[in-house]
N, C-alpha and C positions, 0 to 999 in steps of 0.2 A: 250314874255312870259306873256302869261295872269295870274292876281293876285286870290289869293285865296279867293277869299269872302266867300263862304259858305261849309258848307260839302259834299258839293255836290261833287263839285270840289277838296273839299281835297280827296275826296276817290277814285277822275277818277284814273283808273288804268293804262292809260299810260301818270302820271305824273311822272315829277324828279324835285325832288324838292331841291334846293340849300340846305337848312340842314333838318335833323329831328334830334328833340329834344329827346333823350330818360328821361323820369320822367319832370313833371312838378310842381316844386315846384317854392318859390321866385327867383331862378336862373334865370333857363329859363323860367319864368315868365317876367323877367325883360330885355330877350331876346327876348320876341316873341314882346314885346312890342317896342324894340330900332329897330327892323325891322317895324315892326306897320308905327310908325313915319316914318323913311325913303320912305317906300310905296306911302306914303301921302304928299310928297314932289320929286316924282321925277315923269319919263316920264314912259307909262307904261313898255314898254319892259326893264326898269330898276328897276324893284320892284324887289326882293326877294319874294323868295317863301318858305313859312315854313308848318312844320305838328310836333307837340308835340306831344307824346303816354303819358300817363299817367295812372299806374292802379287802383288808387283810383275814386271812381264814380263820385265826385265832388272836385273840388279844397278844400284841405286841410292843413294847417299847423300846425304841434307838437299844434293839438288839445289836447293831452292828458295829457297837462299844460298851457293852459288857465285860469289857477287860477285866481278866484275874487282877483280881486285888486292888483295883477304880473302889472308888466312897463316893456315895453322897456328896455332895455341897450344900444340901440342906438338911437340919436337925432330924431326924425320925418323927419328932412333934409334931412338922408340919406335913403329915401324912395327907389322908385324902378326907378325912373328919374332926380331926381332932381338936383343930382351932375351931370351928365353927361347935362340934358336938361331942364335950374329953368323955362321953359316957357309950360314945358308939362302937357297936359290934363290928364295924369292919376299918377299927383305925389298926396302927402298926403295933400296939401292945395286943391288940386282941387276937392280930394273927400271931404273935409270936406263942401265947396262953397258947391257938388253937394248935397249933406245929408243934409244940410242946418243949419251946427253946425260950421262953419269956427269963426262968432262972438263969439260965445259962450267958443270955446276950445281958443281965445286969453285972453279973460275974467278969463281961467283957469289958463293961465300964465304956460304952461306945455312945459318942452323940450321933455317930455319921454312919451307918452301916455301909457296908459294902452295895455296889450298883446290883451287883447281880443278887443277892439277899432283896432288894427293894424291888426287884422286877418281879419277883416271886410271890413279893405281897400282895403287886397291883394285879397280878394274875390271880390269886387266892380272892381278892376283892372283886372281881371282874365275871368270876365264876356265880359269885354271888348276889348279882345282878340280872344273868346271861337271857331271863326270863324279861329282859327288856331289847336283847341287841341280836340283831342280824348282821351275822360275820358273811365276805363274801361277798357283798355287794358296793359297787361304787358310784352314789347319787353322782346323776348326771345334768339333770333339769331340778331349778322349783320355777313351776308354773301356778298364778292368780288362778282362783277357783272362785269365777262370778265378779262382780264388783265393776266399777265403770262408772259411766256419768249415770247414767239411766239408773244403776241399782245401789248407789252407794260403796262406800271404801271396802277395798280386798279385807275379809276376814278368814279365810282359811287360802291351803295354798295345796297344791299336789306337789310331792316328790317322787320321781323317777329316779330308779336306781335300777342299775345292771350288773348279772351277773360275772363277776369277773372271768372264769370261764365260758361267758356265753351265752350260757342256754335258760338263762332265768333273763324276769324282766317285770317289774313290780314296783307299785303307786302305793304311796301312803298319803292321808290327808292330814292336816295340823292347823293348828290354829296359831302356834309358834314355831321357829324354827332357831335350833344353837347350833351354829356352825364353829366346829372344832378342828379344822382338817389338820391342823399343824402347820410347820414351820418347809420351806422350801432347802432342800442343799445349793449352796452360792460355790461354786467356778469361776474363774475367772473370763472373765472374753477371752474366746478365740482358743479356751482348752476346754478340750470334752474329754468327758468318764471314755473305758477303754477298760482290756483285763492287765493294762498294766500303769493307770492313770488314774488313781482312786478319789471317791471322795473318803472323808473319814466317817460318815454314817455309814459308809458299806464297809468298813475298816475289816472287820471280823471275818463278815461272808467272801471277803474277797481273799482273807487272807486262807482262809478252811480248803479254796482253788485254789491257790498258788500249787505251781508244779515243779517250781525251782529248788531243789532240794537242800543246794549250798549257795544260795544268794550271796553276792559281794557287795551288793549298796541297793540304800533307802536314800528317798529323800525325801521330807517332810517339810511342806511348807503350813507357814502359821504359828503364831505366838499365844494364842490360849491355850484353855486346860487339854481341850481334846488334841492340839497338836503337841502337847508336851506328854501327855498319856501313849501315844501313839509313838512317840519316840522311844519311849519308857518300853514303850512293851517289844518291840522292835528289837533294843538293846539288848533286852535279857534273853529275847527268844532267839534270838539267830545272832551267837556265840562267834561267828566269824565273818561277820555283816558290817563292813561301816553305815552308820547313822548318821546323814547330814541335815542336821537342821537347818530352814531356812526363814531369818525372821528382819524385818525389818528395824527394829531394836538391839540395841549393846544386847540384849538376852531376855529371859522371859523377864516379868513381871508379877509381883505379886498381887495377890487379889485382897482389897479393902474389906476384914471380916470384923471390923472392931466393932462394938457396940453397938456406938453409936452412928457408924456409916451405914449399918442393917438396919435403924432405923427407916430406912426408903423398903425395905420388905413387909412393913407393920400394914395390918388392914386400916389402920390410922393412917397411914401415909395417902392411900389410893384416897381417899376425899380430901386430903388438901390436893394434891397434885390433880384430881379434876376439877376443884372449885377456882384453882389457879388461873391467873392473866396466861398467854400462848407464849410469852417473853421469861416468866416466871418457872416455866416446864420446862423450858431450853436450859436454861442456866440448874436446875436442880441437877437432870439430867446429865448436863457436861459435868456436874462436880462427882458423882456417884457414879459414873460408867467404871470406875476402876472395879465393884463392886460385883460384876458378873463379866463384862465382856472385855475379850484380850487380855486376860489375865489367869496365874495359874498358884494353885494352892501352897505357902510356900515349900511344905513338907517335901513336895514333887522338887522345887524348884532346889532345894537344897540338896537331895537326893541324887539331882544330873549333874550339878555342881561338883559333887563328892567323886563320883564318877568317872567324870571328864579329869579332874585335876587327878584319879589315881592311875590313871592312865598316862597321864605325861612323867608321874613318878616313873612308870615304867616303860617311857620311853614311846608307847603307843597313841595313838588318836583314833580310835575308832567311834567314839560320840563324839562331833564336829557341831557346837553350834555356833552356823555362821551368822554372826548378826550383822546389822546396818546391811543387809541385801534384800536382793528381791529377783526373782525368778522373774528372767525375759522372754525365753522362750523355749519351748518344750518338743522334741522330735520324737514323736511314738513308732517305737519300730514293735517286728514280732517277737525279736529276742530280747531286745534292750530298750530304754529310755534314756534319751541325752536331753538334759538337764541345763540350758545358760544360767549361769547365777553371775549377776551383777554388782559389784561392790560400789556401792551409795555412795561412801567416801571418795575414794578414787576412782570411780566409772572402771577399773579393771571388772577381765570377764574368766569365769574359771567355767569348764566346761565336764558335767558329771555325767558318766555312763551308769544309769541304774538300773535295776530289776524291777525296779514299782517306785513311785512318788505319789504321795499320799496329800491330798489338799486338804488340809483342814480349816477352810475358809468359810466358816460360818452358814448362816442360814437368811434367808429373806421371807416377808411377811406378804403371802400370796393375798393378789385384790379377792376379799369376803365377796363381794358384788357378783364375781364371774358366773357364779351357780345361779344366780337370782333372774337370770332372764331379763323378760318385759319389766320385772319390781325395780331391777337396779336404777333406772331414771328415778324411782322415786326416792329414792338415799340421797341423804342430805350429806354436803360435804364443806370442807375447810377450804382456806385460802389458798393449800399446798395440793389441793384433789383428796384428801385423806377422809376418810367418813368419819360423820361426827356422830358421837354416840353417849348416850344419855350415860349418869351416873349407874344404872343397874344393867348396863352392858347391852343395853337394847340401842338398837340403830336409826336414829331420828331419818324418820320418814316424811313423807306430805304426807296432808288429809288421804290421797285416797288410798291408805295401806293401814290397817290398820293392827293386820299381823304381824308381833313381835319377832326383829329378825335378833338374837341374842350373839355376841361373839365371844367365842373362848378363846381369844388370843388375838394379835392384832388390833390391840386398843395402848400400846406403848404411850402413843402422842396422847390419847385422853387419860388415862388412868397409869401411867408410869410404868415402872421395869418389872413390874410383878407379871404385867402380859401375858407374856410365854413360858413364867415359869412355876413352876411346882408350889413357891412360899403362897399362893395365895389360892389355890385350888380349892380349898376345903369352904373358906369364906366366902368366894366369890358361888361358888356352889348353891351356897346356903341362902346369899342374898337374889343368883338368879330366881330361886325355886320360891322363896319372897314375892319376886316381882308375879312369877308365874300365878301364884293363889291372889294379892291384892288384883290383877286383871283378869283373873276369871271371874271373881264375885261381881267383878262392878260390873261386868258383861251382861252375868245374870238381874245387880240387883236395879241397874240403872237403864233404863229405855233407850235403844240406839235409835 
C-alpha cells in the first residue's frame, strides 16, 4: 500500500483508502496526525492511508470568538499529541521551539494560553498534515460500495463531496469512515440569525460588519463562558454602549476546575463512564455539568463583578446583569432590535431597544447518521434513538456493514463530557488509529 504524500495521489481515483475523515476540525485533525506518526514508524505496506474533506477553504477554528485576550480552558498539555505521544513533533512545546517563543511563553508562567495563540498552533499543525486534507469540499453522500444479501456485508463505502463553490465534484472510496463535522449553533424557537440577531459563533465576523459607529445597547443572552466573554468584550469595546446581560440565574456561575471534579476529563474516566449501567452515566453527568457547561471562569466572573459595582460607585450602570430573566420576545427591525425581557420573579416585562443582541445559547449534537444514507438503518441504537457505539468510537452496526463508521464527537451518552471537547483529542486519536491497524490486520490475516 503506497503512502499518501501528496494530492496527487490523494485524488488517484482508484484509491481506497483505510478512512476518510468527513470535516476537519481539532478532531481529525488530531487524527490525521496520530496516523502521520504511525506512517513514520512502520514498514511501508503498513502505513495507513487517509483523505479528510473539509468545506471550509482553509483550516479554521470557532474564529468567530477569538476575542483579544479569551485563554484556553484547557492546559496547553492537552494539545493535539501530547497525552497520547509527550515526544511528538507537532504538540504545543514543539510549536512554540519552532515559532521560536518556547523561552519566552515559560518566562509567561502560563498553563492556559490565549485562544487565539492556540489557533495558530492548530493551524501550524494543520499545515503539517495538508498532504492528507481537501479544503473546500462538503461531503454530501456516503453510499455502500457492493455488499447485500447475494455478496455479503458493506466493506468499503464511496464519499461524495462538492465543491463549495460549485464546479468541483469528487468520490473517494474507504474502508472507514470518521465523521467530525462538529457541534450545531442552538437559537432558540421562533428567533432566527439576521445582521442584527447574532449567534455568538458569528460574534467576531458580525461584529468586523457592524456599521454602527456609536451603538447605545447590546444585549446578550446566556450564562456561559461565551456569553460572559461576549459581554466582556462589548464592554471594553464600545466605551459608550450599555451591555445588558440576559441570564436566567442571580449571575454567572462559576465553573468546577478543582482537581478532583477534572477528574471526569482523565482518559481513565471515558472507560468507566462507558463500561457504566445507562442510570450510572445520568447521575455522573448531572454531578459534573458544572464542569464545562453554563458556566464561566471565575477570573471573568470576578472581573464583571469589579466592573459593575465601580460603576454604581459612580453612579453609572452601563454593564446590566439581569439575572432571574429570560428573553420573550424579540422584534428585528433594520435599525433597531426590541428586546422583551421577562422578570421570573415578578413576571414584570422591561422592554430594550438594541443595536444587536447576541445569543449565546450553546451548541447541539447534529444526527452522525444523516450522511450515511442507505447504512444509517444499519446503526444500532438506544432506548432514547441515540446511536450506540462501541468503546473505540466505532458505531455498532448489523452484520451487514462491516465498514467502521468512527465518530469525533457526539458520543456524550456513551463515553461522557470529553465528546466534544479538546481534553481528549490526542487520546482518543491515538486509540481511533489503534482500532484502524488491529482491523486492517484481521481483514488481511483472517478469512472473510
Amino acid at each position: 500500500m503506497t503512502f499518501l504524500s501528496s494530492l496527487s495521489e490523494l485524488d488517484r481515483p482508484d484509491s481506497v483508502h483505510d478512512i476518510v475523515g468527513v470535516g476537519f476540525g481539532p478532531a481529525n485533525l488530531a487524527l490525521a496526525i496520530a496516523i502521520e506518526e504511525h506512517n513514520e514508524t512502520v514498514a511501508p505496506d503498513q502505513r495507513l492511508t487517509a483523505a479528510f474533506l473539509e468545506k471550509q477553504p482553509s483550516f479554521g477554528w470557532h474564529r468567530g470568538m477569538l476575542i483579544e485576550g479569551a485563554t484556553m480552558q484547557v492546559s496547553f498539555l492537552k494539545d493535539l499529541a501530547t497525552m497520547r505521544n509527550p515526544s511528538s513533533r507537532f504538540s504545543f512545546v514543539s510549536y512554540l521551539h519552532d515559532q521560536g517563543r518556547l523561552v519566552d511563553f515559560i518566562n509567561h508562567k502560563l498553563l492556559f494560553p490565549s485562544r487565539e495563540e492556540f489557533h495558530d498552533y492548530l493551524c501550524w499543525s494543520a499545515a503539517g498534515v495538508d498532504h492528507m486534507v481537501r479544503y473546500g469540499l462538503e461531503v454530501t453522500a456516503v453510499a455502500p460500495v457492493g455488499g447485500g444479501t447475494e455478496h455479503g456485508p458493506v466493506r468499503e463505502v464511496e464519499v461524495t463531496a462538492q465543491g463549495v463553490d460549485g464546479t468541483e465534484r469528487v468520490t473517494y472510496r474507504a474502508r472507514n469512515l470518521s465523521i467530525g463535522t462538529g457541534l450545531v449553533p442552538c437559537m432558540p424557537e421562533g428567533v432566527a440569525r439576521s445582521a442584527r440577531v447574532w449567534h455568538s459563533s458569528e460574534f467576531l465576523h458580525r461584529l468586523a460588519e457592524f456599521r454602527t459607529t456609536a451603538p447605545r445597547r447590546f444585549v446578550v443572552v446566556g450564562a456561559g463562558q461565551s456569553a460572559a466573554e461576549v459581554a466582556d468584550h462589548l464592554h471594553r469595546t464600545y466605551e459608550g454602549a450599555e451591555v445588558c446581560a440576559v441570564l436566567s440565574r442571580y449571575g454567572y456561575s462559576p465553573a468546577d476546575d478543582s482537581p478532583y471534579a477534572n477528574r471526569i476529563f482523565d482518559p481513565e474516566a471515558v472507560d468507566l463512564y462507558h463500561g457504566a449501567d445507562a442510570s450510572v452515566r445520568r447521575r455522573l453527568m448531572d454531578y459534573h455539568r458544572n464542569t464545562n457547561y453554563g458556566v464561566v471562569d471565575i477570573d471573568l466572573i470576578d472581573e464583571l463583578y469589579r466592573r459593575a459595582y465601580q460603576e454604581k460607585v459612580r453612579g453609572e450602570n452601563r454593564l446590566r446583569i439581569m439575572g432571574t430573566a429570560r428573553v420573550t420576545h424579540v422584534e428585528d427591525g433594520a435599525e433597531a432590535v426590541t428586546v422583551h425581557v421577562r422578570n421570573l420573579a415578578d413576571g414584570s416585562v422591561e422592554q430594550l431597544t438594541a443595536d444587536a443582541v447576541v445569543y449565546a445559547t450553546g451548541y447541539s449534537e447534529p444526527d452522525p447518521t444523516v450522511l450515511l444514507g442507505d447504512l444509517a438503518a444499519s446503526c444500532r441504537r438506544d432506548e432514547s434513538g441515540r446511536p450506540l457505539v462501541h468503546r473505540d468510537y466505532r458505531m455498532h452496526t448489523d452484520e451487514t456493514v462491516e465498514t467502521g463508521v468512527y465518530l469525533q464527537g457526539g458520543t456524550e451518552h456513551t463515553h461522557g463530557i470529553t465528546a466534544n471537547l479538546l481534553s481528549m483529542v490526542a487520546v482518543r486519536a491515538g486509540e481511533i488509529r489503534a482500532s484502524l491497524v488491529a482491523r486492517r490486520h484481521a481483514s488481511v490475516t483472517v478469512p472473510a
